[in-house]
C-alpha positions as a Markdown table, in Angstrom:
| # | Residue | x | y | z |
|---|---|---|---|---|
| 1 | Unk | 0.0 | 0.0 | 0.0 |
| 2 | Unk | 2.6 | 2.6 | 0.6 |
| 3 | Unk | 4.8 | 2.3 | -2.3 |
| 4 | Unk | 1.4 | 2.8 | -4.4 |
| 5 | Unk | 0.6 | 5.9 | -2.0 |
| 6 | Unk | 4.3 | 6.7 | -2.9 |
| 7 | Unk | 4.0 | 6.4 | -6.7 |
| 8 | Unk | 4.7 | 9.3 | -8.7 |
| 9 | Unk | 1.2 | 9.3 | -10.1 |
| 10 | Unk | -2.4 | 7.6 | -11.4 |
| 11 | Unk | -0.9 | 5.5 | -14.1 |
| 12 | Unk | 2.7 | 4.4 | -12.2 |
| 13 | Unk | 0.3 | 4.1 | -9.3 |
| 14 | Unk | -2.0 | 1.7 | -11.5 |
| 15 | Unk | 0.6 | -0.3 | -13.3 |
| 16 | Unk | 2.1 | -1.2 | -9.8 |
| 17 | Unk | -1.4 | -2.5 | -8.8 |
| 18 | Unk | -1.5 | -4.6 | -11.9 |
| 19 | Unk | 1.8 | -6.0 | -11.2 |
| 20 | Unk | 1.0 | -6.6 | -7.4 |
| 21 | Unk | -2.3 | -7.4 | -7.4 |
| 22 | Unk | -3.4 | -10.1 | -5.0 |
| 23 | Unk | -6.8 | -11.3 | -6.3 |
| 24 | Unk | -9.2 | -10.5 | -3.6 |
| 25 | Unk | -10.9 | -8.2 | -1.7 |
| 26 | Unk | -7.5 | -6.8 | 0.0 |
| 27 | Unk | -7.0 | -5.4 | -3.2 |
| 28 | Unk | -10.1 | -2.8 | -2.8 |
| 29 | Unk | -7.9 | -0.7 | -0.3 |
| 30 | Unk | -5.4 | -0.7 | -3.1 |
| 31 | Unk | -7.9 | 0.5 | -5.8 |
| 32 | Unk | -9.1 | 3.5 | -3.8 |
| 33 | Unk | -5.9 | 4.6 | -2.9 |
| 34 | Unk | -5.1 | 4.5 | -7.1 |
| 35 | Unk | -8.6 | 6.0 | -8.0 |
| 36 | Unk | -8.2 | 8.8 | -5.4 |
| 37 | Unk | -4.5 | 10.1 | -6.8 |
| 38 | Unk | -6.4 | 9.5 | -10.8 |
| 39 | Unk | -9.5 | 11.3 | -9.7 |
| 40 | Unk | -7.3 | 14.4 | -8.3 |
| 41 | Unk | -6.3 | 14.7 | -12.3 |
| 42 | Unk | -9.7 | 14.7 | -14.2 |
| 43 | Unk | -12.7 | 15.0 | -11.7 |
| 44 | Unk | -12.7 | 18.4 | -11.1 |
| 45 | Unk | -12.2 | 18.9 | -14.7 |
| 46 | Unk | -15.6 | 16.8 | -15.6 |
| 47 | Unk | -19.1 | 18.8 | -17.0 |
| 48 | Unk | -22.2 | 17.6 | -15.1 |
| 49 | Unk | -23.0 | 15.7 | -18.2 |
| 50 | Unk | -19.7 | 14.1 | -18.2 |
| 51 | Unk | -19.9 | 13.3 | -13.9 |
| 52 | Unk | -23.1 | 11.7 | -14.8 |
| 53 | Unk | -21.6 | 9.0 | -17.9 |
| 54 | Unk | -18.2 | 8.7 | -15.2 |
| 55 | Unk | -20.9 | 7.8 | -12.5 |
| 56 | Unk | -22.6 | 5.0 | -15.1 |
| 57 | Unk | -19.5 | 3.7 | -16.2 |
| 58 | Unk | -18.7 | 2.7 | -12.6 |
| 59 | Unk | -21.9 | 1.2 | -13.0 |
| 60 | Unk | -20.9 | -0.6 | -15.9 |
| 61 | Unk | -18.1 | -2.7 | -13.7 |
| 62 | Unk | -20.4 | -3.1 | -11.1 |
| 63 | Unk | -22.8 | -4.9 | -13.5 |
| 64 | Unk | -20.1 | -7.1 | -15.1 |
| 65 | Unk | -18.2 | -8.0 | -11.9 |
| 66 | Unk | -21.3 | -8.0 | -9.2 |
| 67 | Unk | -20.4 | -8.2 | -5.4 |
| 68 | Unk | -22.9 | -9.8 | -4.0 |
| 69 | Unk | -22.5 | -12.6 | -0.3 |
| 70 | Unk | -22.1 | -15.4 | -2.7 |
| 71 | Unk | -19.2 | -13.3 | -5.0 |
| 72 | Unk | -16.5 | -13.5 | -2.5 |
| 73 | Unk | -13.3 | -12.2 | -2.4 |
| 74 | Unk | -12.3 | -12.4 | -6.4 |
| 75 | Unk | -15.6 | -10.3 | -7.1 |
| 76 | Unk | -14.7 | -7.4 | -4.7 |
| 77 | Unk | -10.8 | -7.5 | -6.8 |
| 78 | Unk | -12.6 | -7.6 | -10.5 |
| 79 | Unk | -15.1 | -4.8 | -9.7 |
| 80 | Unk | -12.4 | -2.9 | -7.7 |
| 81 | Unk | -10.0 | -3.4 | -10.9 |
| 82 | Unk | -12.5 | -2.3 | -13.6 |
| 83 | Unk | -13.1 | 1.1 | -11.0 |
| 84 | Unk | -9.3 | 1.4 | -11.5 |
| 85 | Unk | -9.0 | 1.2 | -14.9 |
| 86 | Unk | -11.9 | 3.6 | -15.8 |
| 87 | Unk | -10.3 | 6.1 | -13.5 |
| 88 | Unk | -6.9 | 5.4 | -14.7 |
| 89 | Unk | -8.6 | 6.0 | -18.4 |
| 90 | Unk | -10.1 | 9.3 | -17.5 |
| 91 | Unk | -6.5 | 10.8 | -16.5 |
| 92 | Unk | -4.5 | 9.5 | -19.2 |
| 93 | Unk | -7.0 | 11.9 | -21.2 |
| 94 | Unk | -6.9 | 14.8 | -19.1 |
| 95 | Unk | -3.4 | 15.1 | -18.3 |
| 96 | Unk | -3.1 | 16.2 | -21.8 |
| 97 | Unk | -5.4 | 19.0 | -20.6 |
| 98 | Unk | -9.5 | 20.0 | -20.5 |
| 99 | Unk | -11.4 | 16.3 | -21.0 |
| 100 | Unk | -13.3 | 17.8 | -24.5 |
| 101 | Unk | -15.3 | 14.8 | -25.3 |
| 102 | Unk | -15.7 | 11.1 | -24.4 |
| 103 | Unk | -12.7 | 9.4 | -23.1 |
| 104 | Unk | -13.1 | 6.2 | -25.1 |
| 105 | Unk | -13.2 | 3.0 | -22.6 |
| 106 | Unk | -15.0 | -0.3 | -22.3 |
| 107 | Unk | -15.6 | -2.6 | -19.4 |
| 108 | Unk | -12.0 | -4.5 | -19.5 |
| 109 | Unk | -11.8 | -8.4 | -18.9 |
| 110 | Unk | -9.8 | -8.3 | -15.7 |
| 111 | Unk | -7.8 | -10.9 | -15.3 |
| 112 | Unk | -8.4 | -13.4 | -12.1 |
């Protein structure tokens, strides 16, 4: 957890997840801690409208990777992975400044 609080930003942050991830619901601590440095690039940045489609996107992983009492562990990592990556997608398009459209991104198949 600390060297990902430690990592220079969203996407070294993200790729160190990736590479360290553990497969379970441990790694939800690991994903907020990645979504909250990616968010401080791009949320602020967001229109209403685009908030709103961020918002249903999130809704999107939740959908495909469902945590439910019979999910388990590997559910909580899959949703908490997708959460990641649409995060980590919204700040590779705004550090290149103003978000101006629709950051292009589908649900991903997260690896188990």
């Amino acid at each position: 957890m600390e060297d990902i609080e430690a990592a220079p930003g969203c996407l070294a942050a993200h790729k160190l997840h990736q590479a360290c991830a553990w497969g379970s619901s441990g790694d939800e601590l690991m994903s907020e801690a990645v979504i909250d440095k990616c968010k401080a690039g791009f949320f602020d940045q967001l229109t209403r409208k685009q908030r709103r489609l961020y918002e249903k996107r999130l809704g999107a992983c939740s959908e495909r990777y469902p945590v439910t009492e019979l999910g388990g562990s590997i559910q909580i990592y899959l949703s908490s992975m997708c959460d990641e990556d649409l995060a980590a997608t919204y700040f590779e398009v705004a550090k290149h400044g103003r978000i101006s459209g629709t950051p292009r991104w589908k649900v991903p198949d997260v690896p188990e």
